[in-house]
N, C-alpha and C positions, 0 to 999 in steps of 0.2 A: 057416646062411646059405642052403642051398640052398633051403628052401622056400620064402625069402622072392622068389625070382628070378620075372621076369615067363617068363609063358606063355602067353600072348595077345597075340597078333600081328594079330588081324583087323582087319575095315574101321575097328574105331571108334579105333583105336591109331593104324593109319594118318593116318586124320582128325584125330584129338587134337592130336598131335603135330607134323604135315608140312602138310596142309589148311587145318585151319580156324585163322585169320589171328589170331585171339583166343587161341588156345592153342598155336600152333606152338612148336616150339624152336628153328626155323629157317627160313629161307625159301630156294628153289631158287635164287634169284641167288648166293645168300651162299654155298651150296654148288657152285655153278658157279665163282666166282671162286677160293674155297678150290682147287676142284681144277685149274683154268688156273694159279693162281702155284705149285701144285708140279710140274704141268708145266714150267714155265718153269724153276721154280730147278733140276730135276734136268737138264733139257739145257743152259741157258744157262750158268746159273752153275756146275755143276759139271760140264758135258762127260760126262754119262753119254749114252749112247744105251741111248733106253724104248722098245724097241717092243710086245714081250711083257708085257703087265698083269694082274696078275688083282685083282678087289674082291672083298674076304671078307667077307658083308656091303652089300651093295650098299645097300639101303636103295630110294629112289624111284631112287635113278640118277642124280643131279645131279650129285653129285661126278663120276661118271665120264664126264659131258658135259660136264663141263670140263676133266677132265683129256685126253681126246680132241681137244677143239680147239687147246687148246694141242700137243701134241706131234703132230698128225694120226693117227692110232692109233684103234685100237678095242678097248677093255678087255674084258674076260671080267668079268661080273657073276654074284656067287653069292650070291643070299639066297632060302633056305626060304620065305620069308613075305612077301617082297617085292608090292607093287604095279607097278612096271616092266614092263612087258612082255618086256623085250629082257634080264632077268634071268634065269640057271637056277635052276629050282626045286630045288637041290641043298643038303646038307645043308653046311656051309663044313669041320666036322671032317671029313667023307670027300673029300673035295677034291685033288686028288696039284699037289703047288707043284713041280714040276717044269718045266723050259723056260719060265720066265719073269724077265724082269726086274727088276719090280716087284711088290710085293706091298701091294696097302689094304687096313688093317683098320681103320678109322674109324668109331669110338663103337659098337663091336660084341662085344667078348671079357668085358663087364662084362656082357654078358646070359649068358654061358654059368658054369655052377659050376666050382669051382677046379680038377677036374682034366683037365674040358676043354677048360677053358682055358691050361692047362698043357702040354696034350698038343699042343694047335694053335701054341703060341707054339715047341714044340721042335721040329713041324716046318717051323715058317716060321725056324728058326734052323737046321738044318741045311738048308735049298734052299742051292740056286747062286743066289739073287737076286741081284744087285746092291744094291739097294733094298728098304727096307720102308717105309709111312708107318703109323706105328700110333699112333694117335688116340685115348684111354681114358679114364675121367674114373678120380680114384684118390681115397683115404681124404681126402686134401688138398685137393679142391674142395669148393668150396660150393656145393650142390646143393640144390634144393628137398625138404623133405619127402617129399613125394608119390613121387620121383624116385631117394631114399635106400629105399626100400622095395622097389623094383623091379627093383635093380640090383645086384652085385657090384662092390663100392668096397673093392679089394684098396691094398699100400701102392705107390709108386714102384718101389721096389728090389724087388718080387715081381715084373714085367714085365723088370724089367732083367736081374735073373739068368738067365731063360730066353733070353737075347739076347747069349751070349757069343761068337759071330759075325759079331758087328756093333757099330760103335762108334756111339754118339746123336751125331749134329753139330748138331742143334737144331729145336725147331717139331715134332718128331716123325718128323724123318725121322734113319732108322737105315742107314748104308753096309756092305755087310761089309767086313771088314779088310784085303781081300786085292784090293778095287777103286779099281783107279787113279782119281783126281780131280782136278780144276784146283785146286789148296789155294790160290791166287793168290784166287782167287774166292769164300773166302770171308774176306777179308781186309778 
């Protein structure tokens, strides 16, 4: 499986995919609002206080322009290959998840092989976060062709094991066990 993993990250990936309006996967609005309602539901609805964020994986950065407006904050952006400006050009496995809140990995651990992906998931499962949102496509989507080639399409429960830290309440966001929340709120 690992040969099959994309490693090409340049302008025309970027373009492919995020750019050009004919081929994108998504558009920057659709990613801005994804990350304003997890802002919302992490403060509103469950009474966490975000201030400390990291994105693993940043991508163009929209998600974390949204998730900044909503919560007034300013995320830490980590992607290698990123087009962002305001991203570090840092590796997301050497990354220390230390003193933070939050932690996004959104549509990011499916490009790494299984035991870097592996390694990254145990230590976003032992931080202090509060919060994860981790975002993945797995064996169980349906995925274009094209899309199944380039990617690490592990099962459900491979992501879940590595997360015994944190219980899933839903939509992909993970609490640890030991963080108090309004349960009213999700009622």
């Amino acid at each position: 499986m690992d040969a099959a993993l994309r490693t090409d990250w340049g302008d025309s990936f970027w373009s492919k995919f995020y750019a050009d309006k004919a081929t994108r996967i998504v558009d920057p609005e659709s990613l801005q609002i994804e990350g304003m309602w997890l802002g919302l539901t992490l403060k509103s609805r469950l009474g966490l206080a975000v201030d400390r964020i990291i994105d693993l994986g940043s991508g163009t950065g929209d998600f974390a322009d949204g998730l900044d407006r909503a919560l007034q904050t300013e995320t830490r952006r980590i992607d290698l290959h990123s087009p962002d400006r305001a991203a570090e050009r840092v590796d997301i496995r050497l990354v220390q998840l230390h003193n933070v809140d939050l932690i996004v990995c959104r549509d990011t651990l499916q490009c790494l092989e299984d035991a870097s992906a592996a390694a990254l998931l145990i230590r976003m499962n032992n931080s202090c976060a509060d919060a994860i949102y981790l975002r993945v496509p797995t064996n169980k989507d349906q995925l274009t062709e094209d899309s199944d080639r380039l990617i690490a399409l592990r099962a459900p429960g491979w992501y879940v094991s590595h997360l015994t830290n944190y219980a899933h309440l839903r939509f992909g966001i993970w609490i640890r066990r030991i963080t108090p929340i309004r349960l009213a709120a999700l009622e």
